[in-house]
VEXDREN-2710 file (C-alpha; in Angstrom, 1 decimal):
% VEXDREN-2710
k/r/px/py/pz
1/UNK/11.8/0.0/3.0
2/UNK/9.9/-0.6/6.2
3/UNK/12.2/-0.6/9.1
4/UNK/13.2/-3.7/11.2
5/UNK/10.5/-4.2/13.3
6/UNK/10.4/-7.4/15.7
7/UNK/7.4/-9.9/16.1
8/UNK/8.5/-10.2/20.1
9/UNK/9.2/-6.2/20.5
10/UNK/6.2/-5.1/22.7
11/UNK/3.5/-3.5/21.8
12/UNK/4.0/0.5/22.0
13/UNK/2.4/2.3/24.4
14/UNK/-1.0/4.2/22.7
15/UNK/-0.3/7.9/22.6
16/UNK/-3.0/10.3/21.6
17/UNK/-1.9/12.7/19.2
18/UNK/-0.3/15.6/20.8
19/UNK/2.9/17.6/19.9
20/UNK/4.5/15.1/22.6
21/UNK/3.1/12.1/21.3
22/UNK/4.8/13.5/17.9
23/UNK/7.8/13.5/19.4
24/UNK/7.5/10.4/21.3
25/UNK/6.6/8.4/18.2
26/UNK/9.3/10.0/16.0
27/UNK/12.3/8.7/19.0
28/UNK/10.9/5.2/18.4
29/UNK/10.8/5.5/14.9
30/UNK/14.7/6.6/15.0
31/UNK/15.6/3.0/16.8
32/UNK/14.0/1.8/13.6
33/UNK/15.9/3.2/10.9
34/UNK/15.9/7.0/9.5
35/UNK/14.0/6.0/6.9
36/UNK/11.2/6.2/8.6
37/UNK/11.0/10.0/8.3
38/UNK/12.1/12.3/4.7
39/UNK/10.3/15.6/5.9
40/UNK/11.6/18.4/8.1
41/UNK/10.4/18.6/11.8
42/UNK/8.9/22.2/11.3
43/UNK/6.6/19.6/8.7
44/UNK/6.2/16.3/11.0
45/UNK/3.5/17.7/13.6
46/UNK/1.7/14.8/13.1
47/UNK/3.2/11.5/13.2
48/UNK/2.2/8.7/10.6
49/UNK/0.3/7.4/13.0
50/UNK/-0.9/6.3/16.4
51/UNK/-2.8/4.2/18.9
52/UNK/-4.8/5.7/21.1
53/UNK/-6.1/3.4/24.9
54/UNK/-9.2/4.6/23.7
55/UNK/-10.3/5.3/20.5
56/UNK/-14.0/5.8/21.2
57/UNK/-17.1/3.3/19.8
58/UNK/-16.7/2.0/16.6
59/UNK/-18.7/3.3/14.1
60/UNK/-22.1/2.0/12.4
61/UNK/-21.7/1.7/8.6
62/UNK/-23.4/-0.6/6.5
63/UNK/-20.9/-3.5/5.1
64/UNK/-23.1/-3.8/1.8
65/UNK/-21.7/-3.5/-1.8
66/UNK/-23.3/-0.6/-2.8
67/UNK/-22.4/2.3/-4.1
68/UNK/-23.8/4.3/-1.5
69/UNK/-22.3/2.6/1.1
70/UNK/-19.0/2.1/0.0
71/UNK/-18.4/5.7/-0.9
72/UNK/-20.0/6.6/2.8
73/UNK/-16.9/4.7/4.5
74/UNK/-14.5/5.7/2.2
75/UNK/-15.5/8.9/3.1
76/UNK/-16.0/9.0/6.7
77/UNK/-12.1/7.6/7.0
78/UNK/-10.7/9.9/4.0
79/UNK/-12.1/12.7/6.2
80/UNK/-10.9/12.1/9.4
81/UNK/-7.0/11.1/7.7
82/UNK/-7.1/14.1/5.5
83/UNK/-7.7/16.5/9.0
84/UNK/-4.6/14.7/10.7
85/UNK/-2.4/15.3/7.6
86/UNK/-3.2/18.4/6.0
87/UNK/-0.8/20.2/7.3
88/UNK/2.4/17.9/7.3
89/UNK/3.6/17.2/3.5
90/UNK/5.8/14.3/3.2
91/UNK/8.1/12.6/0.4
92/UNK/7.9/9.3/2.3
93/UNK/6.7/5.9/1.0
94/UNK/3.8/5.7/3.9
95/UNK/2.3/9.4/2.8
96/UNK/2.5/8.3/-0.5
97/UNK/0.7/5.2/-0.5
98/UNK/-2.1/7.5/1.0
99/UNK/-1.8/10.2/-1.6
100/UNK/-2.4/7.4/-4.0
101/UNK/-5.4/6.6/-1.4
102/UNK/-7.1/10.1/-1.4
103/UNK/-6.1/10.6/-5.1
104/UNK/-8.3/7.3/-6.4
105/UNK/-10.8/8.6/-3.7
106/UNK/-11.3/11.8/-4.8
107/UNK/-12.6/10.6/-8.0
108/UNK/-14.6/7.4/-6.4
109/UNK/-16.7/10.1/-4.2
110/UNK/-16.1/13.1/-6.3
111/UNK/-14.3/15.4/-3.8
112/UNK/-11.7/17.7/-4.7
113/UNK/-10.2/18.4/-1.7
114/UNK/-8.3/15.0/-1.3
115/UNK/-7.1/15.8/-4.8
116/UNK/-6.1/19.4/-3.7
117/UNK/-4.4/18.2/-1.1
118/UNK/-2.0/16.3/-3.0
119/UNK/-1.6/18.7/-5.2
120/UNK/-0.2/20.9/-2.5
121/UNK/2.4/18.3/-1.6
122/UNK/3.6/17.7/-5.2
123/UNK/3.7/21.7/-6.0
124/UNK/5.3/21.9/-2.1
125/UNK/8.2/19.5/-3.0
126/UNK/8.4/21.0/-6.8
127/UNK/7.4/17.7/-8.0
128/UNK/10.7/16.0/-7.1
129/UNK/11.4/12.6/-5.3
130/UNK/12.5/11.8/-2.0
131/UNK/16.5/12.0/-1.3
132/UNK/17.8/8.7/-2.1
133/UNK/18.0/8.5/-5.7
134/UNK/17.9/5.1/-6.0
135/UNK/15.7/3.8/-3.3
136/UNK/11.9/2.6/-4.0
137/UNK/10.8/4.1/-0.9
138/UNK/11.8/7.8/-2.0
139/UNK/10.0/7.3/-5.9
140/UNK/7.1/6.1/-4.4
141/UNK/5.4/8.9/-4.6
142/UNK/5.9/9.4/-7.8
143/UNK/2.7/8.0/-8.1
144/UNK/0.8/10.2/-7.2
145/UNK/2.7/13.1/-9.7
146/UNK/1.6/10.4/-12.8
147/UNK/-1.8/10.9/-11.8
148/UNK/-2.3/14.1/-11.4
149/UNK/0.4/14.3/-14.9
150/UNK/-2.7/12.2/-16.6
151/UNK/-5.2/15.0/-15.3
152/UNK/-3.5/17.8/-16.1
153/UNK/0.1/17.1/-18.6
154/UNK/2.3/19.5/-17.6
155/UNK/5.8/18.8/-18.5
156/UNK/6.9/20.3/-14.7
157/UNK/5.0/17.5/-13.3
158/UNK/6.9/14.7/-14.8
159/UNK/10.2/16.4/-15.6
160/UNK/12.2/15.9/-12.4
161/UNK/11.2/12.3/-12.3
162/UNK/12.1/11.8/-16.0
163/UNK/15.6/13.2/-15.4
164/UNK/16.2/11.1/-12.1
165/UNK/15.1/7.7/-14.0
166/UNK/17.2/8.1/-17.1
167/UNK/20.3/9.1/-14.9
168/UNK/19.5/5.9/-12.6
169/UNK/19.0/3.6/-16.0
170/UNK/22.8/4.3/-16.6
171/UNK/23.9/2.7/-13.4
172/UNK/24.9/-1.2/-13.3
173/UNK/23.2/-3.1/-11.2
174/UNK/25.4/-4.9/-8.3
175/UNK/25.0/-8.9/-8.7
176/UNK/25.4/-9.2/-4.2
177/UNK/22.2/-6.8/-3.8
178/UNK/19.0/-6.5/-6.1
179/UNK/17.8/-2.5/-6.7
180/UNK/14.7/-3.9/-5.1
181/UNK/15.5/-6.5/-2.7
182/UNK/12.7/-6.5/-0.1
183/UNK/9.1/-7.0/-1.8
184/UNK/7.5/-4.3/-0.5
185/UNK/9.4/-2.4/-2.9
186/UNK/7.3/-4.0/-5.9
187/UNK/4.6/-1.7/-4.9
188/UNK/6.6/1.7/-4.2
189/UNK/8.5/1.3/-6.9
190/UNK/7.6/-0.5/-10.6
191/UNK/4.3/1.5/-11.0
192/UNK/6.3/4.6/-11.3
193/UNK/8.5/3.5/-13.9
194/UNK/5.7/1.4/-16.0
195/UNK/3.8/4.4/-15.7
196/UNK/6.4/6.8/-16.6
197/UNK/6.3/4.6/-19.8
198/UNK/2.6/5.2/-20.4
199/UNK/3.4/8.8/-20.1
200/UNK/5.8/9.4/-22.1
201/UNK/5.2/6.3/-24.6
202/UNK/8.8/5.4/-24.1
203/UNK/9.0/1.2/-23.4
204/UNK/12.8/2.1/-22.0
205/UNK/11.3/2.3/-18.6
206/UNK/8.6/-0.7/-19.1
207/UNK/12.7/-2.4/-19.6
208/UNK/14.4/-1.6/-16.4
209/UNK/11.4/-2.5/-14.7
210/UNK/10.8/-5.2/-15.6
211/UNK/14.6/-6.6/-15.5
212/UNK/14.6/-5.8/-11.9
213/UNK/11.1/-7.2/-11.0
214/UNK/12.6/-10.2/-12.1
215/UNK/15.5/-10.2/-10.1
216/UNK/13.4/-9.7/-7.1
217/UNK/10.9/-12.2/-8.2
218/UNK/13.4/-14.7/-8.5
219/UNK/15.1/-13.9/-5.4
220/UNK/11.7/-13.8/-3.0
221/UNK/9.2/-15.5/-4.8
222/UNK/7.9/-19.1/-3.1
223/UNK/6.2/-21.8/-5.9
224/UNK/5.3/-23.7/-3.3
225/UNK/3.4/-21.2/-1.0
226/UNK/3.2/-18.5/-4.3
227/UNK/3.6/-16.2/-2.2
228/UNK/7.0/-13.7/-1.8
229/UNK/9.6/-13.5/1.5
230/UNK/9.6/-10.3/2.7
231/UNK/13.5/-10.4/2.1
232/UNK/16.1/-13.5/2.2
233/UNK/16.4/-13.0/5.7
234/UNK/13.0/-14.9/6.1
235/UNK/14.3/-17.8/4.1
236/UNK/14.9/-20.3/7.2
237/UNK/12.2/-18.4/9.7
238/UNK/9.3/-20.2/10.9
239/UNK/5.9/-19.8/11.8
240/UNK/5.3/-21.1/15.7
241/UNK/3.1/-23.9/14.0
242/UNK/6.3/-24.5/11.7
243/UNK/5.7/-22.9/8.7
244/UNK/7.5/-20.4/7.0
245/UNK/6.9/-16.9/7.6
246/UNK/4.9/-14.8/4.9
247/UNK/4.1/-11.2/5.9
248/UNK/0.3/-10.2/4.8
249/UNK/1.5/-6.7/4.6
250/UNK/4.3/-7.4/2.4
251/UNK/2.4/-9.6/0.1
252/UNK/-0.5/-7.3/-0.4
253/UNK/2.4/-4.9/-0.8
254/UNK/3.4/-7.3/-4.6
255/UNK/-0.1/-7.7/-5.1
256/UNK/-1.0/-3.8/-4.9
257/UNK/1.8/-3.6/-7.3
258/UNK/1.2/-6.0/-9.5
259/UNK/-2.2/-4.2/-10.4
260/UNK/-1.0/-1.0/-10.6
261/UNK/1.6/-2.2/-13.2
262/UNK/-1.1/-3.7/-15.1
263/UNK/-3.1/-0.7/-15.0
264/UNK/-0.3/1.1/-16.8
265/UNK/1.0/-2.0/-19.4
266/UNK/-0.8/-1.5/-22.9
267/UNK/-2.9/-4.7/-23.9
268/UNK/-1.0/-5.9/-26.1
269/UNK/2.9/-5.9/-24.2
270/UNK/5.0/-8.6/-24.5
271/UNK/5.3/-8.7/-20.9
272/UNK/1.9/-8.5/-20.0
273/UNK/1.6/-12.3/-19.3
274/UNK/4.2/-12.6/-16.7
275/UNK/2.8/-10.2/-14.4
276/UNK/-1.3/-11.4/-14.9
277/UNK/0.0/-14.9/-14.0
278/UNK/1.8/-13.9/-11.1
279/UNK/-0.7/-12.3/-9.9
280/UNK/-3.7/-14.9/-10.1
281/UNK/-1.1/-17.3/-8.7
282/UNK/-1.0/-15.0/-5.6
283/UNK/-4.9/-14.4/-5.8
284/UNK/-5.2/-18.1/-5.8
285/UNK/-3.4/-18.3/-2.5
286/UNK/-4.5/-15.2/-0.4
287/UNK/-7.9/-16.5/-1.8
288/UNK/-7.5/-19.5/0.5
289/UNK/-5.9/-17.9/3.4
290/UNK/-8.7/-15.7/4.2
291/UNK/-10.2/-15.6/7.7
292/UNK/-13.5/-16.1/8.8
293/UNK/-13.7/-12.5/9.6
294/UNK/-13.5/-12.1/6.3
295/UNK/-9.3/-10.7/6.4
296/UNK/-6.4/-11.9/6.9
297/UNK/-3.5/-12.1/9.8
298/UNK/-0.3/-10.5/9.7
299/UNK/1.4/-14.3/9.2
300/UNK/-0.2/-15.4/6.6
301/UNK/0.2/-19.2/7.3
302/UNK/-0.1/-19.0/11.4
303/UNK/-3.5/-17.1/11.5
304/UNK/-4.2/-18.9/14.7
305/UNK/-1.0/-17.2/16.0
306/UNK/-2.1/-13.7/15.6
307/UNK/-4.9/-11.9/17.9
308/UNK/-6.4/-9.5/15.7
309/UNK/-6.8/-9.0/11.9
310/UNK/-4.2/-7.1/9.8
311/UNK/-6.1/-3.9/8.1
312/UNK/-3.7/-2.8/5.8
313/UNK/-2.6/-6.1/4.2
314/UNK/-6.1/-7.3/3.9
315/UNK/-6.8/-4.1/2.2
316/UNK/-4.3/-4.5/-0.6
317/UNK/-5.5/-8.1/-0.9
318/UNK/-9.5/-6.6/-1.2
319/UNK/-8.7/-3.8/-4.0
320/UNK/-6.4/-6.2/-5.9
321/UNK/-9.0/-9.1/-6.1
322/UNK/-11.8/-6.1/-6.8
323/UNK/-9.4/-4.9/-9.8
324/UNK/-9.2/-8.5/-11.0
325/UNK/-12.8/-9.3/-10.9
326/UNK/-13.5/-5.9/-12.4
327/UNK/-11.1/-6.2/-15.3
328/UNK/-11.9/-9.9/-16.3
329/UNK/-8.5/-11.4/-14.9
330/UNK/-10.3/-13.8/-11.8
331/UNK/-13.5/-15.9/-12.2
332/UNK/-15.9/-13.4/-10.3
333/UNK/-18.0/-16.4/-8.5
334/UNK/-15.1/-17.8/-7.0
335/UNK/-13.7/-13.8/-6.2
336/UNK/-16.7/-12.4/-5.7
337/UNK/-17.3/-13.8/-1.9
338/UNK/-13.8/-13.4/-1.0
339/UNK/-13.9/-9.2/-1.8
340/UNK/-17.7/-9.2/-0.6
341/UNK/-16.6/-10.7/2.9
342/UNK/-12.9/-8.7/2.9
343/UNK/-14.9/-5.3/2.5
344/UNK/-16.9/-6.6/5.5
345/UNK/-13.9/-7.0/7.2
346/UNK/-12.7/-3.8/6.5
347/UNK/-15.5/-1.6/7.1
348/UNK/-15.8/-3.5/11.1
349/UNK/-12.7/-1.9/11.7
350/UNK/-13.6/2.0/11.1
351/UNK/-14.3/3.9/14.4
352/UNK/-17.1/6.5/14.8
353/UNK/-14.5/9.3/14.4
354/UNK/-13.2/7.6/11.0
355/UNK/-10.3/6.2/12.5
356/UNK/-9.4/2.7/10.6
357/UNK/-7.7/0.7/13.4
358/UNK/-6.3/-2.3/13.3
359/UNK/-3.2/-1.7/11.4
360/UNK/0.6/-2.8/11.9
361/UNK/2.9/-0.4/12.7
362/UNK/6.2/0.1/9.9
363/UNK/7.6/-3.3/10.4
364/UNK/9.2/-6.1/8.1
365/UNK/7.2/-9.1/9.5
366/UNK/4.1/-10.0/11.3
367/UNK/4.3/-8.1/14.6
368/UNK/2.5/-6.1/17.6
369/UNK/-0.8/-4.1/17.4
370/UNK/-3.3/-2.9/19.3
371/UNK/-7.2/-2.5/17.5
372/UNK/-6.7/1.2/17.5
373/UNK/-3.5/1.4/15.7
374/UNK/-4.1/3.3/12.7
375/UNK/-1.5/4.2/10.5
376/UNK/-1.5/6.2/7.1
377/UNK/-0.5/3.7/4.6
378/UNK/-3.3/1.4/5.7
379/UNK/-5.3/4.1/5.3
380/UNK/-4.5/4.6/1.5
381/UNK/-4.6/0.6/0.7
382/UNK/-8.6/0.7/2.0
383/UNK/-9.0/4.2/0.1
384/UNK/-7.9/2.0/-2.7
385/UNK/-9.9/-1.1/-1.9
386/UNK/-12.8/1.0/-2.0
387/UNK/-12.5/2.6/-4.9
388/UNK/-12.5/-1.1/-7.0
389/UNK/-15.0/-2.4/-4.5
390/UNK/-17.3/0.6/-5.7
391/UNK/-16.5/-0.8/-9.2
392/UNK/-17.3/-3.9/-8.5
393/UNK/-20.5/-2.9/-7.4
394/UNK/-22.0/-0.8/-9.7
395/UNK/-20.7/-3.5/-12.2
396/UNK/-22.7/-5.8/-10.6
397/UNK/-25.7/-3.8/-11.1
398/UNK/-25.9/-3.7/-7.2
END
C-alpha cells in the first residue's frame, strides 16, 4: 500500500544521496506510514529514492524502436539503479517492482548481473515474504522468486510462499474490508498467486485470486471512466476542472497487473475473458488520455492541472499496451503510435548519469514532483516497458 501522500503537501526538498539524506528521507517516510520501509537500517543506506536540485544534463539517447536503441536505455538506467541498490536488499513492494524490472532486463539485454542481483536478495531473505502475512505489499516480491523458480525449480524457492498462501486461503474474508482494497494492490499481489498456479499446476490459487480481484473490481472499478479509484476514499473527490480523481500511477498499477496475470493464465482458463476485457477496456481509455508528450499526468482526467509528466505510471501504461500489441490482444495500428510516442516520452526523461526522473514519490493520488525525482519502482515499470517495447520492435521487423 502506498502511504497517504497529499496532492497540496509541498514538494520535498531534493537531497543528494548521502548517509544524511538517507536518514532524512527515511523521517519523512515515517509521517507516511511504516510501511514504507520492511528492511533493517544496517540494510537501508540508500533510500528508495531521491531528488537531487541538480541532476546534471539529460542524456542523449535515440527514442527509436529499435532494438539497439531500446536495450541502450534500458541499460544505461538499469545500470546506474543497480549501483544505488546493490547493497541494500529489501522485502518491500517498491524494490520489488524493480527486481521484477532488472529481472525482465536481464534477459532483454542479456546481463546477468541484474539477475544476480536478485538472486542475492531472494537467497538473503531465504526466499520468504515480507512480515505481514496477509498484505499485497509484503508478497509482492514474490514475483520475482517465480521467475527465478521458472529458471531454476528448486523447491526452496517456492516453498515458503506455498506454505504462506495455503495458510492465508483458510482465512474468511471480512465483508467491511476487501483483502485487496486499494488498486495498487492488483499489481503486487494477483501475479503471485496466478503464478504460483502456473508453478505448481494447482488452479486453487488461480481461485482465491480471482474471488478477490473481483471484490476489488467491483468495489473500484468506474464503467463510465473504465478506469479504477485508487480506494473508496476517492469516490466523491474531484479533479480542479470537476472531474473525478484517477491516479495514473494507480491505474498503470491494475494495468501492469492485469498483464502479468495473463502472462501466467493458460489459454484456455475459464477466467481468461474477464481479465483480457478489462484490460482493453482500460487500454481503450489510457489510449485516449495520452499527452502530447507522448505520457501521461499523474490525474488522469486534469492533465492541464499537472506541470510535468508522471514517469512511472506512463511506464506501466507503455509495457502493458507493448504486451497487448505483442501478444495479439489490441489492434496494433491503433496501439502502435500510442507505445511508439510513450517510449519517446520515456526515454526524454533519462539523465546522462542514467537517472529516470520524473517520478512521484510513494503516494495514493496525483501529487508533488520535481523532474529529478527518481524513485525505484518507476525504475522497474520502464525496465518493464522496455523489455515489451524491444518485442515490439523486433516483431515489427524494425
Amino acid at each position: 500500500m502506498e502511504p497517504q501522500y497529499s496532492r497540496d503537501m509541498a514538494i520535498l526538498k531534493p537531497m543528494k544521496l548521502s548517509l544524511v539524506a538517507c536518514l532524512a528521507m527515511v523521517a519523512v517516510a515515517s509521517s507516511w506510514g511504516s510501511e514504507i520501509a520492511q528492511s533493517t537500517g544496517s540494510e537501508r543506506v540508500a533510500v528508495d529514492g531521491d531528488a537531487p536540485i541538480d541532476p546534471g544534463p539529460l542524456a542523449t539517447l535515440s527514442p527509436d524502436l529499435k532494438p539497439m536503441a531500446i536495450q541502450a536505455a534500458m541499460r544505461k538506467v538499469a545500470d546506474w539503479q543497480s549501483v544505488r541498490v546493490a547493497d541494500t536488499p529489501s522485502q518491500d513492494w517498491t524494490y520489488a517492482t524493480l527486481y521484477a524490472g532488472l529481472l525482465s532486463a536481464s534477459k532483454t539485454v542479456q546481463e546477468p548481473r541484474y539477475r544476480d542481483l536478485v538472486l542475492h536478495v531472494a537467497e538473503h531473505y531465504q526466499w520468504t515474504l515480507g512480515p505481514r502475512k496477509t498484505h499485497a505489499d509484503d508478497q509482492a516480491i514474490g514475483q520475482a522468486y517465480l521467475w527465478l523458480y521458472g529458471q531454476s525449480p528448486a523447491p526452496e524457492r517456492i516453498q515458503s510462499l506455498k506454505a504462506q498462501f495455503d495458510s492465508i486461503m483458510q482465512l474468511p474474508d471480512d465483508p467491511a474490508k476487501p483483502v485487496w482494497w486499494w488498486c495498487d494492490a492488483l499489481f503486487m499481489a494477483p501475479p503471485v498467486w496466478s503464478g504460483l498456479a502456473s508453478a505448481t499446476h494447482n488452479a486453487k490459487y488461480v481461485g482465491y485470486m480471482d474471488h478477490e480481484w473481483k471484490v476489488t473490481s467491483d468495489l473500484l472499478w468506474d464503467p463510465q471512466e473504465r478506469l479504477f479509484f485508487r480506494d473508496k476514499n476517492y469516490f466523491d473527490k474531484r479533479e480542479k476542472n470537476g472531474r473525478k480523481v484517477f491516479w495514473s500511477r494507480g491505474n498503470g498499477w491494475v494495468m501492469g497487473g492485469l498483464v502479468r496475470v495473463l502472462e501466467t493464465l493458460p489459454a484456455n482458463s475459464p477466467d481468461r475473458t474477464f481479465y483480457l476485457e478489462k484490460f482493453k477496456q482500460m487500454a481503450d481509455s489510457v489510449a485516449t488520455l495520452q499527452s502530447p508528450d507522448g505520457l501521461w499526468r499523474a490525474g488522469l482526467l486534469d492533465a492541464d492541472d499537472y506541470r510535468y509528466p508522471e514517469v512511472s505510471g506512463s511506464a506501466f501504461f507503455v509495457y502493458a499496451m507493448a504486451w497487448g500489441i505483442n501478444h495479439h490482444v489490441l489492434d496494433a495500428k491503433r496501439f502502435d503510435p500510442v507505445v511508439k510516442n510513450g517510449w519517446a516520452g520515456l526515454v526524454h526523461h533519462i539523465y546522462a548519469d542514467g537517472r529516470l526522473g520524473c517520478i512521484q514519490p510513494v503516494g495514493e493520488a496525483p501529487g508533488a514532483y520535481t523532474e529529478s525525482s527518481s524513485y525505484v519502482f518507476g525504475v522497474g515499470a520502464f525496465l518493464l516497458a522496455g523489455s515489451e517495447v524491444n518485442q515490439l520492435s523486433k516483431r515489427s521487423g524494425r
